[in-house]
KOLBAMI-601323 format. One record per residue (C-alpha): x negated, y negated, z; residue in one letter. Coordinates in steps of 0.05 Angstrom, whole numbers, plus 32768, in hexadecimal, padded with zeros to 4 digits. Each point is the difference from the previous one (the first is absolute). Example, Ala and Ser with C-alpha at 12.3 -4.5 7.8 and 13.67 -1.06 7.14 Angstrom:
BEGIN
7F0A805A809CA/7FE57FBB7FF3S/
END
This chain:
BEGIN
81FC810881ABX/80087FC38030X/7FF77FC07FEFX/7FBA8007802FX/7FE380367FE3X/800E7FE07FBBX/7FDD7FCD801BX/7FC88021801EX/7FF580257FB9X/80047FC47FD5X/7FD07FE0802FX/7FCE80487FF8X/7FFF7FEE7FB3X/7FF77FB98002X/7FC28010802AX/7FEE80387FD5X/80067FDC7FC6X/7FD67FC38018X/7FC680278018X/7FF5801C7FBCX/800E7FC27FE3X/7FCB7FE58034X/7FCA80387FF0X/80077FF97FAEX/7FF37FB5800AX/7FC5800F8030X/7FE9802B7FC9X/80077FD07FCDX/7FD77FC9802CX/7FCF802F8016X/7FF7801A7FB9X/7FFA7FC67FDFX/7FB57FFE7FFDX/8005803B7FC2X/80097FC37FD5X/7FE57FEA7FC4X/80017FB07FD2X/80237FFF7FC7X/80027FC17FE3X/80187FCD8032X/80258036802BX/7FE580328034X/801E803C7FECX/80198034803EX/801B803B7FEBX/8010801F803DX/80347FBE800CX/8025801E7FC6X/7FFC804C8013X/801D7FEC8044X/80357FD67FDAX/8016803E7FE5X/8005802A803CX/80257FC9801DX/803880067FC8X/8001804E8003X/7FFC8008804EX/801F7FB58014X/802A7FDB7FC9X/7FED7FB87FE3X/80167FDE8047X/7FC580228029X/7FD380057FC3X/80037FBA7FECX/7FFF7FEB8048X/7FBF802F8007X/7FE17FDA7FBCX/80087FBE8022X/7FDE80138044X/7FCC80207FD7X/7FF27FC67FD5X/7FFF7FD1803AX/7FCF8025802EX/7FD1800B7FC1X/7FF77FB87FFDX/80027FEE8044X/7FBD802E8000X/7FE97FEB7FC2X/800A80407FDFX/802C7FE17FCBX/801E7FC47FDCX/80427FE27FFEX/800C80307FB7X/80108031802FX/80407FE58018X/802A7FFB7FB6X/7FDB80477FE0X/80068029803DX/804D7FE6801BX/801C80087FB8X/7FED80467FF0X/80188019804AX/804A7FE17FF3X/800580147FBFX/7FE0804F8015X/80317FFD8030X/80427FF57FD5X/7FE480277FC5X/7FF3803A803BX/804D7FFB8011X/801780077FC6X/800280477FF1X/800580388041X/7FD180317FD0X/7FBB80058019X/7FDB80017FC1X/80217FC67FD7X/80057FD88048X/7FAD80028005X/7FFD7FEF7FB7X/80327FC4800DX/7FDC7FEB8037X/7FB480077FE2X/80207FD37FC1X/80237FCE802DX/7FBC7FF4802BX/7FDA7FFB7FB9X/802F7FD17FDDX/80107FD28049X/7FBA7FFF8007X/7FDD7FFB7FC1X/80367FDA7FD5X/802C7FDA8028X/7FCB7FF9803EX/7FCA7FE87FCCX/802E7FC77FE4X/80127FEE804AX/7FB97FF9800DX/7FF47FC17FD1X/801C7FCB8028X/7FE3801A8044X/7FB67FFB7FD3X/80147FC17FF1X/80257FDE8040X/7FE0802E803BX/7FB680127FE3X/7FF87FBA7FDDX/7FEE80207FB0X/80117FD07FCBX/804080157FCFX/7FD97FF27FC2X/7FC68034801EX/803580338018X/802980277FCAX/804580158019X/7FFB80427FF5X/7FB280028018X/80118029803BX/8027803D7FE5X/7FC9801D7FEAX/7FD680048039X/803D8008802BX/801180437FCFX/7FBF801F8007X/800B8001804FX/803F8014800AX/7FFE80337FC1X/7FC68028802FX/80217FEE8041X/8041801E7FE1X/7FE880407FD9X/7FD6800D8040X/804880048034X/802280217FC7X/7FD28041800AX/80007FF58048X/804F80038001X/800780367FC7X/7FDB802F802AX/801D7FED8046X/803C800C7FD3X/7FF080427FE9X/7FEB80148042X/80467FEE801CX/7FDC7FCF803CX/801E7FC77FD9X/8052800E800DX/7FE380148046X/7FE07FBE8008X/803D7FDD7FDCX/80348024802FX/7FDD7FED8041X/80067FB57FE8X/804A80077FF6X/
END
């Protein structure tokens, strides 16, 4: 292969890969009105289930990159507050690594459904306490540090379970390595 075809290929997947990187955020904006309050947080579980297809078809580069474009349209339009930035961009890096870590299919989803869960939930909710208190003006005495795990759990625990039966089937179907492959 030339150096120009390499070229031309590695350009084909970069574009490949951004358009679906593109489309999952556009679904995560789009979809962000099946919503619900928990708490002080606007739960969005589709943000999450898109997190996760980001680590399984993407990695954590394009899925956290997809988190943060996300985030920041959904409260340019007033679809969301600033929580979405920490809960969301946590659980796609780690979903990403976690997804690397093992080449099996079946432990890889797992790895990457527990990596959204924990970034978002654990470390994502503890994040979240100084952007309450510096960005969204709460008081530290009002605001527990650990006030927005569980809200933030609830979300991405439906968000997650839902893309885990999406992929398991697309999985078992064998459109998934398809769809992987093309990407490569």
């Amino acid at each position: 292969m030339t150096k120009n075809e390499e070229t031309k290929k590695t350009r084909s997947v970069n574009v490949k890969k951004l358009t679906t990187a593109a489309i999952l955020t556009a679904a995560a904006v789009a979809l962000s009105w099946l919503s619900f309050p928990v708490g002080a947080s606007k739960c969005s579980p589709v943000q999450h289930m898109v997190n996760v297809f980001c680590a399984v078809l993407l990695g954590p580069g394009y899925g956290v990159a997809s988190a943060f474009i996300a985030s920041l349209l959904r409260n340019l339009l007033a679809l969301g507050t600033p929580m979405a930035f920490p809960g969301s961009m946590i659980g796609a890096l780690l979903s990403g690594l976690l997804y690397r870590v093992t080449k099996k299919p079946w432990p890889a989803l797992c790895l990457a459904i527990a990596g959204e869960v924990f970034g978002t939930a654990v470390l994502g909710g503890l994040c979240a306490y100084p952007v309450a208190i510096f960005l969204m003006g709460k008081s530290a005495g009002e605001t527990a540090f650990y006030a927005y795990i569980i809200p933030f759990l609830i979300s991405t625990a439906g968000g997650s379970a839902i893309s885990g039966v999406i992929i398991a089937a697309l999985q078992r179907a064998g459109v998934l390595a398809k769809v992987k492959k093309s990407l490569e």
